[in-house]
C-alpha positions in Angstrom: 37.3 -9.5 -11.9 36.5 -8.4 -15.5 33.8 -5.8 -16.4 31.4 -8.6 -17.5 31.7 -10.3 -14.5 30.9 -7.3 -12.1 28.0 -6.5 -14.3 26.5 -10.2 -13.8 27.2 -9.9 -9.9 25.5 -6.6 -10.0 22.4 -7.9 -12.0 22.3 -11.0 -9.5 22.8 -8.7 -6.5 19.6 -6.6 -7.9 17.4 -9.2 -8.7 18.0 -11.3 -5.0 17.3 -7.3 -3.6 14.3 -7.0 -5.5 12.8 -10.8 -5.0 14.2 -11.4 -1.2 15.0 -8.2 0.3 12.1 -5.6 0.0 10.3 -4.3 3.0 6.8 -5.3 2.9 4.0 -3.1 3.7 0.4 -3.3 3.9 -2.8 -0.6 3.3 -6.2 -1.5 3.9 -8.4 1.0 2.2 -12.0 0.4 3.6 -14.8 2.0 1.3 -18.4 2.1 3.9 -21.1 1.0 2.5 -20.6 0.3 -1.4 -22.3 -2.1 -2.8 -20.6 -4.6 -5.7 -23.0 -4.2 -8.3 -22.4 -0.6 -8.6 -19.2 -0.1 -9.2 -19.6 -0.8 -12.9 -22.3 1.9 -13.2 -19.8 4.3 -12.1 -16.7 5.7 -13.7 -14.0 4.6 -11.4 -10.1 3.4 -13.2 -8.7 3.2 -10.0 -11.0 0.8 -8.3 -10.9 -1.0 -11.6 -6.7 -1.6 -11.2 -7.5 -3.9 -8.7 -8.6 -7.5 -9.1 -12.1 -7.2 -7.4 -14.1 -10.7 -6.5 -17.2 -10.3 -4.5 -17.5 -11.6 -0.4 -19.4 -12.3 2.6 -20.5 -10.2 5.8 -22.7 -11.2 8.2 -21.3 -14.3 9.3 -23.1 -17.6 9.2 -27.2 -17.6 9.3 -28.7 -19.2 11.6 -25.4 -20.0 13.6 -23.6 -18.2 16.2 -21.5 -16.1 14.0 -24.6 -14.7 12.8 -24.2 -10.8 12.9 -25.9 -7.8 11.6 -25.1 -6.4 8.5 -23.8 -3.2 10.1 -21.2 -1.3 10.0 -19.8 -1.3 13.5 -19.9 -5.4 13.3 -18.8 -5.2 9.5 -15.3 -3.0 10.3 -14.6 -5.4 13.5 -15.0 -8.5 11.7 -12.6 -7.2 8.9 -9.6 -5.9 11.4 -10.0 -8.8 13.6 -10.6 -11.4 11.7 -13.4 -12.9 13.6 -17.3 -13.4 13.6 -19.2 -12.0 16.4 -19.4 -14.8 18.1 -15.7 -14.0 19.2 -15.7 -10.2 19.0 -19.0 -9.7 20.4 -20.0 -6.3 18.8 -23.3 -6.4 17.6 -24.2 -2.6 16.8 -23.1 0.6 15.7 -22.6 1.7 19.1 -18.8 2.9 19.9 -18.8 2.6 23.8 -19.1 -1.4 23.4 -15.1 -2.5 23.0 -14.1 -5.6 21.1 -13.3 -8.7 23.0 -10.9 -9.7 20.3 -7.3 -9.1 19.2 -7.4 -6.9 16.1 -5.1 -7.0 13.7 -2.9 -4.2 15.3 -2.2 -6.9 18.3 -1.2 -9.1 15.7 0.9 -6.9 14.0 2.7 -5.6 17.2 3.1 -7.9 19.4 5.0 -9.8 16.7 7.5 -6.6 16.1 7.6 -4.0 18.8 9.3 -1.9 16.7 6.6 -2.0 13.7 5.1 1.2 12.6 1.0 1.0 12.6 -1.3 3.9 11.6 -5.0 3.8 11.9 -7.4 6.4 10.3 -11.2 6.3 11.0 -13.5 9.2 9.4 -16.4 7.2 11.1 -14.8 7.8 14.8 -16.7 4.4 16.2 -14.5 1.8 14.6 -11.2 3.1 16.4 -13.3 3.7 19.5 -14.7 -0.3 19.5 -11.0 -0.9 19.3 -9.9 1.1 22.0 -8.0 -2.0 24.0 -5.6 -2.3 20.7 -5.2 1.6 20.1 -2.2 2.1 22.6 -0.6 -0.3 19.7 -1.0 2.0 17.2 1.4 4.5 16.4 -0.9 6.4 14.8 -4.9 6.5 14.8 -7.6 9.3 14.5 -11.5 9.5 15.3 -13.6 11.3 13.4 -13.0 13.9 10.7 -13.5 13.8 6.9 -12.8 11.6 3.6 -11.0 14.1 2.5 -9.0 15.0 6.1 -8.8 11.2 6.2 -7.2 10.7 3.0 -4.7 13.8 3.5 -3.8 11.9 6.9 -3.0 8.6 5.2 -0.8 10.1 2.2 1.5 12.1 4.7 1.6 8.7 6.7 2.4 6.8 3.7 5.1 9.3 2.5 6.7 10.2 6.1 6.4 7.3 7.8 5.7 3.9 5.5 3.7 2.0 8.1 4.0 -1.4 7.9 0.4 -1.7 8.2 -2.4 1.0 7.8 -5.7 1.2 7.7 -8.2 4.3 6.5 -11.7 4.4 6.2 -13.9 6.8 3.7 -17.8 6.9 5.2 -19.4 9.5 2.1 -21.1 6.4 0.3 -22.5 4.8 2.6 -24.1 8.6 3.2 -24.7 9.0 0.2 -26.8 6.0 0.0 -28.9 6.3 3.3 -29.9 9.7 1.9 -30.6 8.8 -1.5 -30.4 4.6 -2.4 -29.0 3.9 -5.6 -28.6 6.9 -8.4 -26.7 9.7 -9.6 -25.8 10.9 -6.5 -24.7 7.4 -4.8 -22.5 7.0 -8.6 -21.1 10.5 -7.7 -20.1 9.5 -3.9 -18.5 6.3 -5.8 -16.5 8.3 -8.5 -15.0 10.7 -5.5 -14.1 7.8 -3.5 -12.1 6.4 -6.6 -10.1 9.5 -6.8 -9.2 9.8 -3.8 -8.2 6.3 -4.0 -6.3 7.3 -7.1 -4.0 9.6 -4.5 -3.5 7.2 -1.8 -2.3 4.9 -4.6 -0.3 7.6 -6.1 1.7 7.7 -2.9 1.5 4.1 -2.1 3.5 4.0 -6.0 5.7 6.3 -5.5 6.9 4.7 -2.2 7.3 0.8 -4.4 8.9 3.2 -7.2 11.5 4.7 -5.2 12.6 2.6 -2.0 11.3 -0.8 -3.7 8.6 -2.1 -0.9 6.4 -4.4 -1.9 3.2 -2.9 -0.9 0.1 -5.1 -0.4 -3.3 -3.0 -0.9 -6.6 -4.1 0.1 -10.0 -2.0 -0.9 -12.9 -4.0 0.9 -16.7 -2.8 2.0 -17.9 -3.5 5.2 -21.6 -4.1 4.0 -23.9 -4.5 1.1 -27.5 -2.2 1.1 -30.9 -3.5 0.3 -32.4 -3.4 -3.5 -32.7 0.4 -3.2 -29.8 1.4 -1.9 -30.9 2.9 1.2 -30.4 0.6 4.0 -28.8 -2.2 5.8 -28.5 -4.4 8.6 -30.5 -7.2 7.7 -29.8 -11.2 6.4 -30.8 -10.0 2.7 -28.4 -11.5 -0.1 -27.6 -8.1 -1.3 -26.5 -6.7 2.3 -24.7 -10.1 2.9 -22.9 -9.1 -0.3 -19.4 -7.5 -0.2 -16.0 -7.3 -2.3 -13.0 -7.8 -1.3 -9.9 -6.0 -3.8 -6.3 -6.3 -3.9 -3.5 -5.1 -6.3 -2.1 -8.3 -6.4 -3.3 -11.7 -7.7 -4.4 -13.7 -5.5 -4.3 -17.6 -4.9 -6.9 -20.4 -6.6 -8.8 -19.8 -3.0 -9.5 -16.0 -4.2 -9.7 -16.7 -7.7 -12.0 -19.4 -7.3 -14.7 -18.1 -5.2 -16.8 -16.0 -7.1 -18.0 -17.2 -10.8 -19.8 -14.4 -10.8 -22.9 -15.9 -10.9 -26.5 -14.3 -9.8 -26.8 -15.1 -6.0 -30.1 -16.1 -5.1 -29.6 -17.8 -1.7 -27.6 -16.6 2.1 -26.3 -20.3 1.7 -24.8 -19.1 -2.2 -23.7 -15.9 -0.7 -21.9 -17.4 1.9 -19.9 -19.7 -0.6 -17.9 -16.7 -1.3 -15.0 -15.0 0.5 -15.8 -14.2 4.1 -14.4 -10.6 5.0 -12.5 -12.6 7.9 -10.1 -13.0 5.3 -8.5 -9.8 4.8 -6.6 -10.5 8.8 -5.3 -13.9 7.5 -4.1 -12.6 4.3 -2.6 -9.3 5.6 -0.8 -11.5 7.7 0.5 -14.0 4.8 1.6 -10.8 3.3 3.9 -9.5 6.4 5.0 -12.5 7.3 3.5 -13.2 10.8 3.0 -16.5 11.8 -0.9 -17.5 12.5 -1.6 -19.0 16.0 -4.3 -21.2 16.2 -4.9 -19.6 19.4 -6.5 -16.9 17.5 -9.3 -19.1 15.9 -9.8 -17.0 12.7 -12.5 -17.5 10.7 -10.9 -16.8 7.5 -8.0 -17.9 5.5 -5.4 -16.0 3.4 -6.2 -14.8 -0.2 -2.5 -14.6 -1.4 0.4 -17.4 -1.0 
């Protein structure tokens, strides 16, 4: 075999490895309490490396998935995949457990030997999920954005879980205590950079070893007009986003013109939040059962 030809095999070897052969991995980065609209009055180049379009919480008004626009039924919905209709949490209030399988079930009971980290500054979501916890390899309940984002890069850089999930609560404090302003734009800006070192770590992994890293940065809720509260079936609290550093399919590209929303019924035209299960699934490459009756569908193919 002449030089040339060892040189081809090696560029064909290479691209096969790079195309068919890298470990996947998938982060869900869940931001509490930021609303959509105000991302652009803030300064924040990570956030804005993702393609962003706008979702649903809430469920379906007026029908049985109908839920409050809260974070405890928010955070559920988004790591189960299901209204709460199915789940059944309809508050805030971590001694109620989820009657659903969440997406660490999923995850593990398709590969016992997967590695699965969760990491919850606002304690109650991890708690809600207590039946799925033992799945974890990892998980925490309570602690800081800034503990919580130290947690997640040592898990990223140590360990490389195949799926991980950490939660940052200071905006959604930071708009209880003051609505929309400077200092909600300030909570925003802080949550970018400390995006901005999760994704550092997240590139270095993709840089070095060659995963292919899905990233998800997703809201549980939207907040009234003024910033201050939620919990409610107002178009604004029903609104969410829903970000990845991928592109995503004509189903995610599609759903959001970006068009004022005026109606529940327009708002719930968009993305539900249901979908980030279904599409961290697509991603891994776990089969769907229909036994799992999700209410959302995958945003990548």
């Amino acid at each position: 075999m002449n030089s040339k030809q060892i040189t081809l095999k090696a560029i064909i070897i290479l691209v096969f490895f790079t195309t068919y052969g890298q470990k996947k991995k998938s982060l869900v980065i869940g931001i509490d309490g930021l609303q959509f609209s105000q991302i652009e009055k803030a300064n924040t180049p990570h956030m804005d490396n993702f393609y962003i379009k706008r979702g649903f919480t809430g469920g379906i008004y007026g029908e049985k998935s109908e839920q409050a626009t809260s974070s405890g039924p928010g955070w559920i919905s988004l790591l189960t995949g299901v209204w709460c209709d199915q789940h059944g949490i309809t508050s805030n209030d971590g001694t109620k457990l989820s009657n659903a399988p969440s997406i660490f079930s999923f995850i593990r009971d398709h590969d016992k030997d997967a590695y699965i980290a969760s990491i919850a500054t606002w304690k109650e979501i991890n708690l809600i999920l207590k039946n799925d916890l033992y799945k974890t390899n990892f998980a925490t309940v309570g602690g800081s954005d800034y503990l919580s984002t130290d947690i997640v890069i040592n898990q990223i850089e140590d360990y490389a879980p195949d799926f991980s999930f950490v939660h940052l609560d200071v905006i959604d404090h930071a708009g209880h205590e003051y609505g929309f302003g400077g200092m909600y734009t300030e909570a925003t800006e802080f949550v970018d950079s400390l995006i901005g070192k999760i994704m550092a770590a997240v590139n270095h992994r993709r840089q070095k070893y060659l995963e292919d890293w899905l990233v998800i940065i997703v809201t549980d809720h939207g907040r009234d007009e003024k910033g201050f509260s939620h919990g409610a079936q107002k178009t604004t609290q029903k609104t969410i986003f829903i970000g990845m550093n991928t592109e995503g399919n004509d189903y995610f590209n599609n759903s959001d013109d970006g068009k004022k929303l005026n109606t529940l019924q327009e708002v719930e035209t968009l993305i539900p939040q249901t979908s980030v299960v279904p599409t961290i699934l697509k991603h891994l490459e776990i089969p769907i059962k229909e036994s799992w009756k999700l209410n959302g569908k995958s945003l990548i193919d």
